[in-house]
C-alpha positions as CSV (number, residue, x, y, z in Angstrom):
1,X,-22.7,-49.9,161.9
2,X,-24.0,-53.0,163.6
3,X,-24.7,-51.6,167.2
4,X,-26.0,-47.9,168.2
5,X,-26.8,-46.4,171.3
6,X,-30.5,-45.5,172.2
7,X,-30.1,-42.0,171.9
8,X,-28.6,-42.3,168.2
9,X,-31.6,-44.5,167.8
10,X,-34.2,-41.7,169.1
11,X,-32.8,-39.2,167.1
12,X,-32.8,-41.6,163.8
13,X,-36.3,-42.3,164.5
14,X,-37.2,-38.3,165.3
15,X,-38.6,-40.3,168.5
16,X,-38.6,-39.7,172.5
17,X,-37.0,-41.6,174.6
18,X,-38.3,-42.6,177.5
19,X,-35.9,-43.2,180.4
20,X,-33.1,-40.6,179.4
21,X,-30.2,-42.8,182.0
22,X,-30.5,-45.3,179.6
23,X,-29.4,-43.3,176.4
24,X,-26.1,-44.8,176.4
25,X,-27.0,-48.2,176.0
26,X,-25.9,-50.0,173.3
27,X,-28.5,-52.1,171.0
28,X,-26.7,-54.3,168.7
29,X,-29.5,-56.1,167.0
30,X,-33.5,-56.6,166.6
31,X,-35.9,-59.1,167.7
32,X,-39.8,-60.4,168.0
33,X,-41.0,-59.3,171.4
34,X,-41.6,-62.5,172.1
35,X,-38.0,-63.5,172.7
36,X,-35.7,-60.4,172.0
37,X,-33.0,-60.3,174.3
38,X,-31.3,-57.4,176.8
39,X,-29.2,-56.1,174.0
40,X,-32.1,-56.1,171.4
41,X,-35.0,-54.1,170.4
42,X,-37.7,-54.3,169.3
43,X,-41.3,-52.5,168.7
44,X,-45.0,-53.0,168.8
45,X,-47.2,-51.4,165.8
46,X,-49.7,-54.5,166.4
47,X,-52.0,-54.1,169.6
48,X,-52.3,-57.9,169.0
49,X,-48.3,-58.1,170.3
50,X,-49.0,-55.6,173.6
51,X,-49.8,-58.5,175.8
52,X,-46.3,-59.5,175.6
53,X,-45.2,-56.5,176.4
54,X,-44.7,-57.1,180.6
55,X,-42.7,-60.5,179.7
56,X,-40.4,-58.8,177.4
57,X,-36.5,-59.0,177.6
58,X,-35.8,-56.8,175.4
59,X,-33.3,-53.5,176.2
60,X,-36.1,-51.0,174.5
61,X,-39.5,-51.5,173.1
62,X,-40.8,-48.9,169.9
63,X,-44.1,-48.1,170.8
64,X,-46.6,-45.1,169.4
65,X,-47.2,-41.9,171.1
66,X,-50.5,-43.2,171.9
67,X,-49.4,-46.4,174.1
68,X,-50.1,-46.3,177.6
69,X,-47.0,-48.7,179.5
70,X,-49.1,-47.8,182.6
71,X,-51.8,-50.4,181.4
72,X,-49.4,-53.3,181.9
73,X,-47.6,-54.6,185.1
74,X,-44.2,-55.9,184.3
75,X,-43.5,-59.4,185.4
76,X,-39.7,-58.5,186.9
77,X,-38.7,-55.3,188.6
78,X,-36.3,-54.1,185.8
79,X,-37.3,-50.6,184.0
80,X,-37.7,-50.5,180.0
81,X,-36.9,-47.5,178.4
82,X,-39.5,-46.8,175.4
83,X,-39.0,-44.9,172.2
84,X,-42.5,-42.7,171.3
85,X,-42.9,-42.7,167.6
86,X,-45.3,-42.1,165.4
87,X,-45.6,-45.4,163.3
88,X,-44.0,-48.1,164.7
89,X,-43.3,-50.4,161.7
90,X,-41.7,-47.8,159.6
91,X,-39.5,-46.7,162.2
92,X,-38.8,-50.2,163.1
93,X,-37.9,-51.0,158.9
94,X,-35.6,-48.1,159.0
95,X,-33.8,-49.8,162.0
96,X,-33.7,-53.1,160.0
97,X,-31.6,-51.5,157.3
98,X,-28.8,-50.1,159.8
99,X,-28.6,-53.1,162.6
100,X,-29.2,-56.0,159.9
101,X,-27.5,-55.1,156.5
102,X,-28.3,-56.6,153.6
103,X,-24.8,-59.2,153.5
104,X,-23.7,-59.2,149.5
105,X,-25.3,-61.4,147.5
106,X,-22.7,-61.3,144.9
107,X,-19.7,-60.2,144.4
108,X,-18.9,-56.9,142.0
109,X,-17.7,-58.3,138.5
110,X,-18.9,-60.9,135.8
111,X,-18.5,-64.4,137.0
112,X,-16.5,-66.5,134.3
113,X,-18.8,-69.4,133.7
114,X,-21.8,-67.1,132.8
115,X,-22.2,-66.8,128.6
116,X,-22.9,-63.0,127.7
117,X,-23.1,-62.2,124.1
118,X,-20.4,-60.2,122.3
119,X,-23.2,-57.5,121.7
120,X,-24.6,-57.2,124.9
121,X,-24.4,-53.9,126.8
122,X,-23.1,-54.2,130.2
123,X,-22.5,-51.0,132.1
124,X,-19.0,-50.8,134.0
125,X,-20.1,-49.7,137.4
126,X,-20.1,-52.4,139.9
127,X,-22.8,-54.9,137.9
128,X,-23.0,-58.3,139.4
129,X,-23.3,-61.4,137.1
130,X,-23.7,-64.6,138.9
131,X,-22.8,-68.1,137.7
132,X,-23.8,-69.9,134.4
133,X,-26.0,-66.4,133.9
134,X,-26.9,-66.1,129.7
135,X,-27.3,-62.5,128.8
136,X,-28.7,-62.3,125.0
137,X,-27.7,-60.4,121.9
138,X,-28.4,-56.7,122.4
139,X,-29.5,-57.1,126.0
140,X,-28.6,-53.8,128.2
141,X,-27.9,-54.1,131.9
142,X,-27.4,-50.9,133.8
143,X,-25.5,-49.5,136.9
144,X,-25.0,-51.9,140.2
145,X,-27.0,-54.6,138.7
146,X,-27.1,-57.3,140.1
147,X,-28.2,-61.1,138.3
148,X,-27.9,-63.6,140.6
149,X,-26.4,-67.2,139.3
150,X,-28.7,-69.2,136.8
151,X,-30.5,-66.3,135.5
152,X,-31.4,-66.4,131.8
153,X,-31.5,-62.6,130.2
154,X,-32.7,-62.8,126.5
155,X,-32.2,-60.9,123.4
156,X,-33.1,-57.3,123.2
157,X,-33.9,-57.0,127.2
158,X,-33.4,-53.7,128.7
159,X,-32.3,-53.8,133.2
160,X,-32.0,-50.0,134.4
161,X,-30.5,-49.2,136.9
162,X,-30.0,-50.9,140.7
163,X,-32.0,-53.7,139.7
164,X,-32.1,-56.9,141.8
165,X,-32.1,-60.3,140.4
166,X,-32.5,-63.5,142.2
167,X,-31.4,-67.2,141.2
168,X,-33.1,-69.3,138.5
169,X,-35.4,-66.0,137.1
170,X,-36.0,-66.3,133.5
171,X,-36.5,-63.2,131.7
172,X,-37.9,-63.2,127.9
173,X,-36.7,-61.4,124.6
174,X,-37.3,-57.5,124.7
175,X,-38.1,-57.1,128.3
176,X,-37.8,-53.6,129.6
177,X,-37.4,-53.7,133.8
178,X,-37.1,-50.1,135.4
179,X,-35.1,-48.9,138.0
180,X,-34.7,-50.4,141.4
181,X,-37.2,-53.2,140.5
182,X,-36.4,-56.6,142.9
183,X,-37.4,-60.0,141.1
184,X,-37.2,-63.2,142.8
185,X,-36.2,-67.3,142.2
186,X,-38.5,-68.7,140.0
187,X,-40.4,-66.1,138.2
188,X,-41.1,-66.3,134.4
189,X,-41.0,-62.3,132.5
190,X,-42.6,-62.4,129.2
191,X,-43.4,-66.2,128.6
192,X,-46.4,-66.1,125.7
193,X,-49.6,-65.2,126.6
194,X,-52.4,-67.9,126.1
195,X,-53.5,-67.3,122.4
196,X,-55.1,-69.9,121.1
197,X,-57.8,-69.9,117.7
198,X,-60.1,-73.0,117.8
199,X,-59.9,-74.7,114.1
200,X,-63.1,-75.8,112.2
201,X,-61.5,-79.5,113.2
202,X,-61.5,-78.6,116.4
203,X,-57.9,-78.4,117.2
204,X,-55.9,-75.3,118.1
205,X,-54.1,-72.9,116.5
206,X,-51.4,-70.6,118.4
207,X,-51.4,-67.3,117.9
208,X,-48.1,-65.5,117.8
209,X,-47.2,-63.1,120.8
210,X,-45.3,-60.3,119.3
211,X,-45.6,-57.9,122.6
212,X,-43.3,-57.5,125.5
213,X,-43.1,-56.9,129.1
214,X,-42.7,-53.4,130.5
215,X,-42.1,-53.7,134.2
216,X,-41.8,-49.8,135.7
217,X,-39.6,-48.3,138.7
218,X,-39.3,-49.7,142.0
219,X,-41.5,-53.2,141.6
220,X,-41.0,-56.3,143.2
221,X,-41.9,-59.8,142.0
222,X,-42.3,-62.5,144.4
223,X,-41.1,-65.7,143.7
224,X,-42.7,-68.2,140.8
225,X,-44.5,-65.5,139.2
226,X,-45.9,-65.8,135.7
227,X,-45.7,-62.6,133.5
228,X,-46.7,-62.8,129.9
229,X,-45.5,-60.8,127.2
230,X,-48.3,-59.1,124.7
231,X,-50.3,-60.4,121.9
232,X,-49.5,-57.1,120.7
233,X,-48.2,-54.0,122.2
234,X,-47.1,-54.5,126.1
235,X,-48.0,-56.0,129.2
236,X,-47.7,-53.4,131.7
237,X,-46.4,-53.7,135.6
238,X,-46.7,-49.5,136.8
239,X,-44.2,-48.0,139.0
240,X,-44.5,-48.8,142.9
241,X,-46.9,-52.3,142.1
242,X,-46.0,-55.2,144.8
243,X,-46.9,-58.8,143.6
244,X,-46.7,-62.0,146.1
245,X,-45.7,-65.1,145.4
246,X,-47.0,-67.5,142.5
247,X,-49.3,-64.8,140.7
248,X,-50.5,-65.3,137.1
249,X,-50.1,-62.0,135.3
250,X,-51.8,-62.5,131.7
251,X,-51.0,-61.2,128.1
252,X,-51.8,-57.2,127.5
253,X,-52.6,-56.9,131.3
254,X,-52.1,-53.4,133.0
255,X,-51.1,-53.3,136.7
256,X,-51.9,-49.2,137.7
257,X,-48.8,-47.9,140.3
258,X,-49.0,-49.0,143.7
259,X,-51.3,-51.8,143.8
260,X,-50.3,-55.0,145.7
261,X,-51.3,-58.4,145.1
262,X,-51.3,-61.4,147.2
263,X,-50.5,-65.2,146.7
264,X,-51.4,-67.3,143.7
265,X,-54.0,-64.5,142.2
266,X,-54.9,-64.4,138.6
267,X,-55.4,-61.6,136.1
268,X,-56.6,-63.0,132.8
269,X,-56.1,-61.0,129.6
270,X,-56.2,-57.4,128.3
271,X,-57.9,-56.6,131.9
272,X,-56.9,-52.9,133.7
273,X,-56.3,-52.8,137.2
274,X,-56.1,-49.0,138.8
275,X,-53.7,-47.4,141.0
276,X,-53.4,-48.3,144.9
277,X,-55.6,-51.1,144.4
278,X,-55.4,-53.8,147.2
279,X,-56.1,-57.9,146.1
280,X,-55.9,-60.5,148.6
281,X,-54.9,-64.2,147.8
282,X,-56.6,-66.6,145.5
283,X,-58.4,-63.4,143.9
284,X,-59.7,-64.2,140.7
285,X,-60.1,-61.8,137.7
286,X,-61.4,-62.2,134.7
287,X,-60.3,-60.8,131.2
288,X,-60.9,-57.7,129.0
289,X,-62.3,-55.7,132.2
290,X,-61.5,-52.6,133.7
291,X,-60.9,-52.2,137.6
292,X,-60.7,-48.7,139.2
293,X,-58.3,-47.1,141.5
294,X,-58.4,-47.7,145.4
295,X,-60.3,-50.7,145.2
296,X,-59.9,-53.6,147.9
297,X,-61.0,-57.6,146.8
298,X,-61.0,-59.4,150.0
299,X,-58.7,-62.8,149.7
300,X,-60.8,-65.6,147.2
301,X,-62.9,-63.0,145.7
302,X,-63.7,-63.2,141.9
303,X,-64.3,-60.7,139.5
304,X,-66.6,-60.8,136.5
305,X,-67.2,-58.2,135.8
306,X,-65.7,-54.1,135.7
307,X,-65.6,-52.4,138.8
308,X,-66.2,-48.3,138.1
309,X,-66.6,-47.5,142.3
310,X,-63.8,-47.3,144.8
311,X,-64.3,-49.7,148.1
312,X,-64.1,-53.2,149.4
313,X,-65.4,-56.2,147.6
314,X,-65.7,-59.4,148.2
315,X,-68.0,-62.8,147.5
316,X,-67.4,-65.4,144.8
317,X,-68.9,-63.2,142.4
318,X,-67.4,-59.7,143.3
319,X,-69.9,-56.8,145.2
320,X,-69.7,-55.0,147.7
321,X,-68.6,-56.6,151.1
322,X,-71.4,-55.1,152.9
323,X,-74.1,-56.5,150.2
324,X,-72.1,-59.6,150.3
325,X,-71.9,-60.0,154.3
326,X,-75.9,-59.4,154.1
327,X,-76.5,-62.2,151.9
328,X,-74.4,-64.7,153.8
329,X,-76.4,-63.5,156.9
330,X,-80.1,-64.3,155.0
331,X,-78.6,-67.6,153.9
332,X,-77.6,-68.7,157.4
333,X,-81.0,-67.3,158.8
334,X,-82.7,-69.5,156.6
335,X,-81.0,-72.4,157.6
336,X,-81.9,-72.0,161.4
337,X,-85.7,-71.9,160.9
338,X,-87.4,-75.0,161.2
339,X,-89.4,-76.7,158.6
């Protein structure tokens, strides 16, 4: 279903069209404002991307109920229709899925160069195992899998169901991955977590990581993330959480469900984040602390301490932003008065 007409497109969206004489149109594909073409749509949810919006070629622009077309003269004579919805960039990712479709990343069936134990589990409805894949002793894979080529699957890990798995991901002993979790190239699941005991000699001693990973429904794992197993018990990754790209996610950690991390942020050891937490890049948290639900660190914020209060925080040791904002106002009053 690569090309609908803007009616079937209204009604999808539970949205208004505009210009009804254009209903029949046929869209067959999405684009930026900036450069969509006549058989394209596209949408604005940013007011940052309205002053494009007289220059546009697109065939049909998604707007909110709230945008007023009137406000901008188009630069040639030829009418737009608009489809009125309430949000913008949902209605626009639910487009995404119909008018660009996911192609297959792999075909249905076990590829012959991938090694799978003789006492793996491996469920018979349409699982996907790429090239030179290893699948460990007593490792279970569930329903419409699907493990990209190079993946490495060790003993005793557990995939439910609809899980995807991207190239060259690496996924320790005794894993357990929920459903419909997405895990891209690079990342590292259950790698030790850093345990060391300083000797009277001063050298260091390792101490064993006997924990796993437990990473609940519907996650996704950027790319060159670092997960480590337990010292002892589990590292925890709650239903719904989001993590960026190149994220360090330390022994006994706990992620609470819906919280989403940004680039190359750290969470040291045994530390608790909450639920629907927000943490921008380059955030930096310490370990054995406990942070709240609905809290929001600003991007290169780091946290020392617990943080009991939902609210925004930011600084390079964590308060709040408005406390923060106030002392980087003092400091630059101080540095305009003359001696």
């Amino acid at each position: 279903y690569h090309t609908m007409k803007l009616h079937e497109i209204a009604e999808l969206l539970s949205g208004e069209l505009t210009l009804p004489e254009f209903a029949g149109k046929e869209i067959s594909g999405i684009g930026k404002i900036e450069s969509a073409g006549e058989n394209e749509i596209t949408f604005i949810a940013n007011p940052v991307y309205e002053k494009y919006f007289s220059g546009t070629s697109a065939g049909c622009v998604i707007v909110s109920k709230k945008f007023n077309a009137a406000l901008y003269q188009r630069l040639d004579d030829r009418e737009l229709p608009l489809i009125r919805v309430e949000d913008p960039y949902l209605s626009f990712l639910t487009l995404l899925d119909i008018l660009s479709p996911q192609t297959e990343l792999q075909k249905v069936g076990i590829d012959e160069t991938a090694v799978i134990s003789d006492t793996a589990e491996i469920s018979s409805d349409e699982v996907r195992i790429g090239a030179h894949c290893f699948i460990g002793a007593k490792a279970k894979i569930g329903a419409r899998v699907s493990v990209l080529p190079n993946t490495v699957i060790l003993a005793g890990s557990e995939i439910a169901d609809d899980v995807l798995i991207y190239p060259n991901v690496t996924i320790y002993q005794g894993t357990k991955i929920g459903k419909r979790v997405i895990i891209h190239s690079g990342t590292v699941i259950g790698s030790d977590g850093f345990g060391q005991a300083k000797n009277p000699d001063g050298t260091f001693q390792k101490i064993p990581q006997k924990g796993i990973v437990v990473i609940e429904d519907d996650v996704e794992i950027g790319s060159n993330c670092s997960i480590d197993r337990a010292t002892m018990g589990e590292t925890i990754i709650r239903r719904g959480v989001k993590l960026d790209n190149m994220i360090q996610i330390a022994h006994n950690v706990e992620i609470g469900e819906n919280t989403v991390i940004a680039a190359q942020s750290g969470v040291a050891g045994s530390t608790k984040i909450g639920s629907n937490c927000m943490i921008g890049g380059k955030v930096g948290i310490v370990g054995h602390i406990t942070i709240c639900d609905n809290v929001i660190l600003t991007a290169a914020t780091n946290v020392s301490k617990s943080i009991t209060t939902p609210g925004m925080y930011s600084g390079y040791r964590s308060q709040p932003m408005r406390a923060e904002l106030r002392q980087e106002a003092t400091i630059r009053a101080l540095n305009k008065k003359k001696p």
